[in-house]
C-alpha positions as CSV (number, residue, x, y, z in Angstrom):
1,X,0.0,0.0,0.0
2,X,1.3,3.5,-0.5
3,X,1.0,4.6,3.0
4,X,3.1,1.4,4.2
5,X,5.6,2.5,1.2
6,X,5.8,6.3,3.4
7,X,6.1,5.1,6.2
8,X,9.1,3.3,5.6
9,X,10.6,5.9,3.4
10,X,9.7,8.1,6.5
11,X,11.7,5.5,8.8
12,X,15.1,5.8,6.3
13,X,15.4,9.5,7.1
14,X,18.4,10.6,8.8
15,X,17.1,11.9,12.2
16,X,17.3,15.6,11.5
17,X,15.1,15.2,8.6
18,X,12.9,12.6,10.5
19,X,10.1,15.1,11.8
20,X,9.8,16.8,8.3
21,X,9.8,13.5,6.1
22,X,7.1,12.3,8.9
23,X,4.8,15.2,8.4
24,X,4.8,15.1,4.9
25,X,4.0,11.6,5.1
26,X,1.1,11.8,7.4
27,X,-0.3,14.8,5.2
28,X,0.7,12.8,1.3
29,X,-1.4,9.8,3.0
30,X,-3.9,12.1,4.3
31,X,-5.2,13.7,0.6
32,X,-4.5,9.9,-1.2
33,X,-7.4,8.6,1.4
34,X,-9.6,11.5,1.1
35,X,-9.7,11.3,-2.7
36,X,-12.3,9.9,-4.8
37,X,-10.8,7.3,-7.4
38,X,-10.5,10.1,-10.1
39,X,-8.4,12.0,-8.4
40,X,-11.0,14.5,-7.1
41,X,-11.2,15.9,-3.7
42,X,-15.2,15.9,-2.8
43,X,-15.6,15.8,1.0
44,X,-14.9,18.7,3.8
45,X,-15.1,21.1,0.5
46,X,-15.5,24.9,1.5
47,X,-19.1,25.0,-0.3
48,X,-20.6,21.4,-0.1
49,X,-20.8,20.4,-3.7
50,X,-18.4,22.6,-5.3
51,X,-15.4,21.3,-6.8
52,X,-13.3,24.8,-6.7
53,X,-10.8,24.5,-10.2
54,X,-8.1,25.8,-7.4
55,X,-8.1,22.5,-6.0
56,X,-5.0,21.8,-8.8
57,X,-2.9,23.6,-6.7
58,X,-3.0,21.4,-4.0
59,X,-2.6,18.3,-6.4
60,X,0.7,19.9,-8.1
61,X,1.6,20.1,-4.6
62,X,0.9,16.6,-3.1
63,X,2.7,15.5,-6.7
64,X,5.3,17.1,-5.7
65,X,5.6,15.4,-2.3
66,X,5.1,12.0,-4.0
67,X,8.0,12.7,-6.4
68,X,10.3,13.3,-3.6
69,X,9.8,10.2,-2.3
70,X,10.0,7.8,-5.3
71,X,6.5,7.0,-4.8
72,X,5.5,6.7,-8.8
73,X,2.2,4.4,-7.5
74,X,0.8,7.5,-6.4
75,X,1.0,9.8,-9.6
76,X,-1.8,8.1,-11.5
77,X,-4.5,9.7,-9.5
78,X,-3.0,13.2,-9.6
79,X,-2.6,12.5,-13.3
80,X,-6.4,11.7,-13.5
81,X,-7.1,15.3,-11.4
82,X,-4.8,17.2,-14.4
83,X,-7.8,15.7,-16.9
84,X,-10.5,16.8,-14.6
85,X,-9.3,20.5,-13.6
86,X,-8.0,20.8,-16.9
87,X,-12.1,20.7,-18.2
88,X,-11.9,24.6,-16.3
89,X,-10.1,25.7,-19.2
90,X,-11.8,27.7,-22.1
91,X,-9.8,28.7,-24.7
92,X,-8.3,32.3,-24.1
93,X,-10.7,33.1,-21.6
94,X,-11.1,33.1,-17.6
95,X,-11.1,29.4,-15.9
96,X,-14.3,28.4,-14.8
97,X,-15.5,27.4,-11.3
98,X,-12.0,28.9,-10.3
99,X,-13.8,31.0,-7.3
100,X,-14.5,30.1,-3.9
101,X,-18.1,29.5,-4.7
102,X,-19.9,28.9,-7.7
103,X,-20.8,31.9,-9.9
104,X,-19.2,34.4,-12.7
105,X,-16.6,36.0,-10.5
106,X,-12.9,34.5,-9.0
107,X,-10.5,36.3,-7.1
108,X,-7.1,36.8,-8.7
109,X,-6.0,34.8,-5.7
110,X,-8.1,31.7,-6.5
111,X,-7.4,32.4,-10.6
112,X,-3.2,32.2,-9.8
113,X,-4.0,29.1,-8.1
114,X,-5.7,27.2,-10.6
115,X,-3.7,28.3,-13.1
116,X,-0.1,27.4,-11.6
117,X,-1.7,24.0,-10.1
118,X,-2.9,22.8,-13.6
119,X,0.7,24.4,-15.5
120,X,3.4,22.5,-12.9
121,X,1.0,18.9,-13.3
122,X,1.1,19.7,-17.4
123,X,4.6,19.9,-17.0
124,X,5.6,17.3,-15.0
125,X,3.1,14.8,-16.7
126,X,4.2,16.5,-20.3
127,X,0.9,16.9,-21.4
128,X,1.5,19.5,-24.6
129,X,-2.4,19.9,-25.3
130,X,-3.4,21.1,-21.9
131,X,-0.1,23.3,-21.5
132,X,-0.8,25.3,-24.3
133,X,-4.5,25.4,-23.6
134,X,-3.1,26.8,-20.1
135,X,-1.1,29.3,-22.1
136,X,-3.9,30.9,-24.2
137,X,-5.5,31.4,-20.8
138,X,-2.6,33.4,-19.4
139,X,-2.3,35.2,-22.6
140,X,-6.0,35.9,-22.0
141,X,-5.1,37.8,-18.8
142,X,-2.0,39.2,-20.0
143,X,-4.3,40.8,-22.9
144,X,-6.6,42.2,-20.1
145,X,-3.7,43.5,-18.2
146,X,-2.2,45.0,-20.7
147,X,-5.1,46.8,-22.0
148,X,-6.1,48.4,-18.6
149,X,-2.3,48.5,-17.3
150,X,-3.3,47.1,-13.6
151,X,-4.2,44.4,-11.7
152,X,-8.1,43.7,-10.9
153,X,-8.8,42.1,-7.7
154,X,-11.1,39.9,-9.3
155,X,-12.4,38.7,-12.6
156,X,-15.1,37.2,-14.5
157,X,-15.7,35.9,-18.2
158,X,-13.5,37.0,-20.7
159,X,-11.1,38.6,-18.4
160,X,-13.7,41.4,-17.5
161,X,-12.2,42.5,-13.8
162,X,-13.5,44.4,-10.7
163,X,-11.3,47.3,-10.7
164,X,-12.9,48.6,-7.4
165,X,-10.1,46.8,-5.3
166,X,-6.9,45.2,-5.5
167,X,-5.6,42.1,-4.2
168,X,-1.9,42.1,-2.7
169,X,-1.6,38.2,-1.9
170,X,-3.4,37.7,-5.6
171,X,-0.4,39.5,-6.9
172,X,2.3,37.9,-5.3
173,X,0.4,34.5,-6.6
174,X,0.6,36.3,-10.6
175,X,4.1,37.0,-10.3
176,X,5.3,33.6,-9.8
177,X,2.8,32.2,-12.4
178,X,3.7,34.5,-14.7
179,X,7.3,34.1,-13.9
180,X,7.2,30.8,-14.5
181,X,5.2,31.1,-18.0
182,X,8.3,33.2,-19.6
183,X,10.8,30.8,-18.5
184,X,8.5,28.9,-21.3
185,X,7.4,31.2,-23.6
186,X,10.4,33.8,-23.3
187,X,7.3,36.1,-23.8
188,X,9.3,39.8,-22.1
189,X,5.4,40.7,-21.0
190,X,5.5,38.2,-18.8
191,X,8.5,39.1,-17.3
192,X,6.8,42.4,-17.1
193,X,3.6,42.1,-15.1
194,X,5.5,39.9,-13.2
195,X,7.4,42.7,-12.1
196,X,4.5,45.1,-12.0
197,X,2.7,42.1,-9.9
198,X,5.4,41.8,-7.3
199,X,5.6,45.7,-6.8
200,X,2.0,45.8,-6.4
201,X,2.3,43.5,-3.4
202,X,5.3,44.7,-1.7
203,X,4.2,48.2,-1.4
204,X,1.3,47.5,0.8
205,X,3.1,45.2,2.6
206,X,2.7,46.5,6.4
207,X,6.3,47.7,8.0
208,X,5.2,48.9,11.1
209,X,6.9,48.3,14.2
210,X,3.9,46.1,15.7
211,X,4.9,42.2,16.1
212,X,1.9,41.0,15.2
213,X,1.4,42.8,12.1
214,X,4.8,43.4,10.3
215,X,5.9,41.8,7.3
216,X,2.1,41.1,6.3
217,X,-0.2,41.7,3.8
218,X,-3.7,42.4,3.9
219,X,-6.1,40.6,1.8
220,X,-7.4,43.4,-0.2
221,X,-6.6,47.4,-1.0
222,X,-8.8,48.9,0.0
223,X,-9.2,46.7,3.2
224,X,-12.7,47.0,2.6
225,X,-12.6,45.0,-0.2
226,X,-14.6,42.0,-1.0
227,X,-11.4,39.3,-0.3
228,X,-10.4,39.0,3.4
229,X,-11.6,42.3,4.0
230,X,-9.6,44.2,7.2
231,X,-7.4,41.2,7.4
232,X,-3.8,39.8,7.0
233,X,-4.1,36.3,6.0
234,X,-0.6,34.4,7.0
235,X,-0.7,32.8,3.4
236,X,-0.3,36.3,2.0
237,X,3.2,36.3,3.3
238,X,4.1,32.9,2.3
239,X,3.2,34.4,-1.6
240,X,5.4,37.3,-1.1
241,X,8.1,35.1,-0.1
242,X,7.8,32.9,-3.0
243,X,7.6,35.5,-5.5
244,X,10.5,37.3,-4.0
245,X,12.6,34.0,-4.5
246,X,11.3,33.8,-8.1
247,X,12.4,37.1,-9.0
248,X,15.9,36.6,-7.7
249,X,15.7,32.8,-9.5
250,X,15.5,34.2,-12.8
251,X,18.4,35.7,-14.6
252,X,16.4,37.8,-17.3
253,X,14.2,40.2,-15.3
254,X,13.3,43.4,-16.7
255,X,14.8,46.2,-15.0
């Protein structure tokens, strides 16, 4: 079984690595037993019923996990989740059911997700159809942003976005996707708006001198705004901190 196959893994770790290799093999285990035998994630969800399209992300994730430990048993159901997420995808428009509920709008948050989930398991599973159907839908958004030069904090069909806000951990998440589209397409907008993306998050990054509160992010600008509205969600940082380290990771950044 492939949760007898982690924990021995697990066991071979030199002790320093012990705790961590133990963790990720309780949580790996954890998603293989709560997933349906297509790959799909359909109990606990955050709106009984709804599949969110973000879901991806996690999957690329857990893949991730499974590849580091030489478990190749457990790709085939994250290779059937890539064929069911990748149904989201319409041409050179906006993902659908990419949002936290159903309906016609997604957060850039959510969008970044889905979109970076579904183009690392296309990659790693070399599935050319679906990877350029993923890059139609970036170019989509690129379109958008270049015809209205800024970021919405959400979006509905054909790119149309909500202008009224903006979304600083959404725009750490488009950095690193679109970073990591022009390492593929060598596409200098890319490189551009992932700039522009990454700038748009760290200025509203909070550097007061309160513990609890520096280094953050806050869901939306204005904090009004419809996503974590007056909050800092820890995640938010953890975005920053990745986008940060993809910017540095990349030789051919525009200056």
């Amino acid at each position: 079984m492939i949760a007898d196959g982690l924990s021995a893994l697990a066991e071979q770790m030199p002790d320093e690595e012990h705790a961590a290799a133990e963790s990720a093999r309780r949580g790996l285990a954890w998603l293989l037993s709560a997933m349906d035998a297509d790959g799909i994630w359909r109990k606990g969800l955050y709106v009984p019923g709804f599949v969110p399209a973000y879901h991806a992300y996690a999957v690329a994730a857990a893949l991730r996990v499974a590849h580091r430990m030489g478990l190749a048993k457990a790709h085939e159901p994250f290779h059937c989740a890539l064929g069911y997420y990748a149904n989201c995808l319409r041409s050179d428009e906006m993902p659908i059911n990419a949002g936290l509920k159903p309906g016609p709008w997604a957060f850039t948050h959510t969008l970044a997700y889905t979109l970076q989930g579904l183009w690392e398991l296309a990659l790693y599973f070399q599935e050319k159809d679906i990877q350029q159907r993923l890059l139609l839908a970036c170019q989509g958004w690129l379109a958008a942003l270049e015809k209205y030069g800024r970021i919405a904090g959400r979006y509905c069909k054909r790119w149309k976005g909500d202008y009224s806000f903006t979304s600083p951990v959404g725009n750490a998440q488009l950095s690193i996707l679109f970073r990591a589209i022009s390492k593929h397409t060598g596409d200098i907008a890319f490189v551009r708006w992932a700039d522009y993306a990454l700038e748009a998050a760290l200025q509203h990054q909070d550097m007061s001198s309160r513990p609890d509160m520096r280094g953050a992010i806050p869901g939306s600008v204005p904090r009004c705004g419809p996503y974590l509205r007056w909050r800092y969600p820890n995640w938010g940082a953890k975005f920053l901190l990745d986008a940060l380290h993809a910017a540095c990771s990349i030789p051919d950044r525009v200056g």
